[in-house]
N, C-alpha and C positions, 0 to 999 in steps of 0.2 A: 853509374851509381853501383857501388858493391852489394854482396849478395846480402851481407850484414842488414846495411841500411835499407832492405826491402822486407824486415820484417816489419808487417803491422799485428798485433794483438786484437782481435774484435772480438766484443761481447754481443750476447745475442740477449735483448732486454725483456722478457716477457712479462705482460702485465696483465693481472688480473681484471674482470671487470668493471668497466664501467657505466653505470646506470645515469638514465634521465637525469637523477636532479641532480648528480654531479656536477660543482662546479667547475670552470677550464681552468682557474687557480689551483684550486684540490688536486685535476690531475697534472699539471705541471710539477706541483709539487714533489708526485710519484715519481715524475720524468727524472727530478733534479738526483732524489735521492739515489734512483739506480745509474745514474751518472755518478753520483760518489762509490758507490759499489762498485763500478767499471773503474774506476780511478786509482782503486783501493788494490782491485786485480790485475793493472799496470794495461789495463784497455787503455789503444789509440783509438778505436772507434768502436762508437756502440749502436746497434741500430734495433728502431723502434720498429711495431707491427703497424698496420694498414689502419689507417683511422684511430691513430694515436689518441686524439686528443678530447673525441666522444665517445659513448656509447656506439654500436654501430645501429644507426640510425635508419639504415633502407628495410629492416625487422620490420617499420609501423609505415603506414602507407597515410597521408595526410593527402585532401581534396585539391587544396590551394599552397602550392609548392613555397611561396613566401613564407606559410609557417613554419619552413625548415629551417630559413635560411640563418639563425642562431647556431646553427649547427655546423658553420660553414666560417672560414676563414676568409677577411676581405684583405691583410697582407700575415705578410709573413718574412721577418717578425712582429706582432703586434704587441702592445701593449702589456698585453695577458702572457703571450709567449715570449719577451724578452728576457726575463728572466734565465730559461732554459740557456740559450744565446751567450745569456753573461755570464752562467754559471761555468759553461762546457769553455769558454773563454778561459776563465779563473784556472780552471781542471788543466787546459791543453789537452781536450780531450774530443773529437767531433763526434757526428752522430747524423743518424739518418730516420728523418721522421715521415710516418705517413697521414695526411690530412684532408678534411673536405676542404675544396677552395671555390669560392665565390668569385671571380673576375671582375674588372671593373670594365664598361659597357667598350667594346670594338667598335670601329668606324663606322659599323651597322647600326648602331647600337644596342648592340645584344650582348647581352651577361651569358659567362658560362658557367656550367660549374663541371668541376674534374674531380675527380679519385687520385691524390697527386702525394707525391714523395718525394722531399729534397735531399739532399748531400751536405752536410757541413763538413767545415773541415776546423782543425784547431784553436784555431784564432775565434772562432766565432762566424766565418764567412759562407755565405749561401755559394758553393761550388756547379752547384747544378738541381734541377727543376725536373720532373718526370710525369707525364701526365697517364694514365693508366687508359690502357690499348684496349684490350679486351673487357667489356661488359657483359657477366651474368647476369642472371635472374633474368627477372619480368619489367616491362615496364608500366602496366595499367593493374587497377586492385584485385588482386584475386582471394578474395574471403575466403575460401574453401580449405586455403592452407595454413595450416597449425599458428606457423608464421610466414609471413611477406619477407620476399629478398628483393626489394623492389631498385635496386640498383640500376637498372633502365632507366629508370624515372628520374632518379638525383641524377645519376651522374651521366655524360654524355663521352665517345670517345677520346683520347689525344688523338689531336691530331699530328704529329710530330715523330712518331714512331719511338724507335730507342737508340737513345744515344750513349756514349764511352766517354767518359771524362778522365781527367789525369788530375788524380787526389790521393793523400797518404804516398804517396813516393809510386804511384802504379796506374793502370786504365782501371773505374772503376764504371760500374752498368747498373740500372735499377729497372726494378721490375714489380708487380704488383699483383698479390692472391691468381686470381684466372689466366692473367699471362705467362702464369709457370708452367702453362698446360697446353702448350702451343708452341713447337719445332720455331717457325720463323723468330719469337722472342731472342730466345740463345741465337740463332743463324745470324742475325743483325748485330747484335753486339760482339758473337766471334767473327763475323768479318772484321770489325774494327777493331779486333787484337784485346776486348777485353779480358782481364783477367781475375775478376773477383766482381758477381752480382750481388746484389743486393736486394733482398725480398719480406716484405713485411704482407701479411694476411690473416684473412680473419675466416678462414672457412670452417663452420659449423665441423664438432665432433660425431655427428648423425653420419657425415659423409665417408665414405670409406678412404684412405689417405694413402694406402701401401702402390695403388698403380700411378700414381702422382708421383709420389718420392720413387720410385723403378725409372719413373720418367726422366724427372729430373738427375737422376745420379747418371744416366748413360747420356743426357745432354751435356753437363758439365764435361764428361770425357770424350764427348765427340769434338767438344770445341777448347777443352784442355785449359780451363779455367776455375775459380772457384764460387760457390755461394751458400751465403746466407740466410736463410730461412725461420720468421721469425711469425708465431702466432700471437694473436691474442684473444684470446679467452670472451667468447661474447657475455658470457653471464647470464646464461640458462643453465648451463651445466657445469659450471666451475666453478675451482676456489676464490676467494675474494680474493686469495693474497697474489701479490706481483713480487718478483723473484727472477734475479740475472742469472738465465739456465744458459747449459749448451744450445737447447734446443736442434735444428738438423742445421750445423754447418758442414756441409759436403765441398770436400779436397780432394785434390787431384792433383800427381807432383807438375809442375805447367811445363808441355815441352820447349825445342826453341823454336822460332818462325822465322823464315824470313820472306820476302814479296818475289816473285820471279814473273815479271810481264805484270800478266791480270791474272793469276794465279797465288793462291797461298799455298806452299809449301811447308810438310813439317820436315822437321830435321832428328 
């Protein structure tokens, strides 16, 4: 493949937030529009923040976990989110969304639920599935704090680790809020030669951000790949409006590799 043919364009989508009585139509809706705005800026891919498609929801801590589960995706694409699907179809344009997913019961019979981020690619195609590694917060109620980030509770590990897909013409890796803050994330995916992550998150503007991005910018060049970095706006402190920014996409020119034994080599 020439060097030509290996540019991709990515928009980095950020959205303002999203409250309770939002409905999932309303925000698709937002989805669709900054996909025309990505289309408009000749993006081949645009990617969404960590729980797209609600409110972020682990803020309120509920007794009986089933009154969440509105909040949670049982496929994808559903009904609601088809749309999105046909629109990026029509555009030729993919995207990478992050969502609650609700599981349908395993051989146990046990339902999961994940902190999970897919890959689309042009056409409209689910290229890859990511289930989120690392869990912050708490996971039982603790009243005492301003707010609950009770993400223990909803959501539970992947188990699956991280994986590299080959999407847009390249290997591509996804990653999710807390695992951008963790050496083995990038080490997994730079063994397998990725070359562009992908990362949608929602961490509170309270939290201090500069030893995170130091983080991340010397990970990217230790493993000589690039990414994505995409918030969204919980909506305690921000603007309503949602707006296709740069936001932090961190580049790195990518050196060459090649495999020698069980060793990776740069060149």
């Amino acid at each position: 493949m020439s060097q030509q043919n290996r540019v991709v364009v990515v928009g980095a989508a950020q959205l303002g937030p999203i409250q309770k009585a939002d409905s999932r139509a309303s925000v698709v809706e937002r989805l669709i529009s900054l996909l025309r705005q990505a289309k408009e800026r000749s993006c081949d891919l645009v990617v969404f923040p960590e729980l797209a498609l609600t409110t972020f929801f682990p803020r309120w801590f509920v007794d009986d976990i089933s009154e969440a589960d509105h909040w949670y995706e049982k496929s994808m694409p559903s009904p609601e989110t088809q749309p999105l699907f046909d629109e990026a179809k029509k555009l030729g344009i993919g995207f990478s969304l992050g969502y609650a997913e609700l599981t349908e019961p395993d051989d146990k019979g046990v339902v999961h639920r994940f902190n999970t981020q897919i890959l689309v690619e042009r056409d409209g195609s689910v290229v890859a599935k990511y289930h989120k590694v690392h869990i912050p917060g708490h996971e039982h109620h603790e009243p005492n704090r301003p707010f609950q980030h009770a993400e223990r509770y909803y959501f539970e590990p992947g188990p699956e680790g991280f994986g590299v897909w080959a999407a847009f013409g390249g290997l591509f890796g996804m990653m999710i809020c807390n695992d951008r803050r963790w050496p083995e994330s990038y080490r997994e995916m730079g063994l397998q030669g990725v070359e562009m992550i992908l990362c949608g998150y929602n961490t509170p503007i309270l939290m201090c951000q500069t030893p995170v991005k130091i983080f991340c910018k010397a990970s990217i060049i230790r493993w000589s790949c690039n990414q994505v970095l995409i918030k969204m706006e919980p909506g305690l402190w921000a603007s309503p409006k949602a707006a296709l920014k740069k936001a932090s996409i961190l580049w790195v020119k990518r050196a060459s590799w090649h495999r020698a034994g069980r060793s990776w080599l740069r060149r």
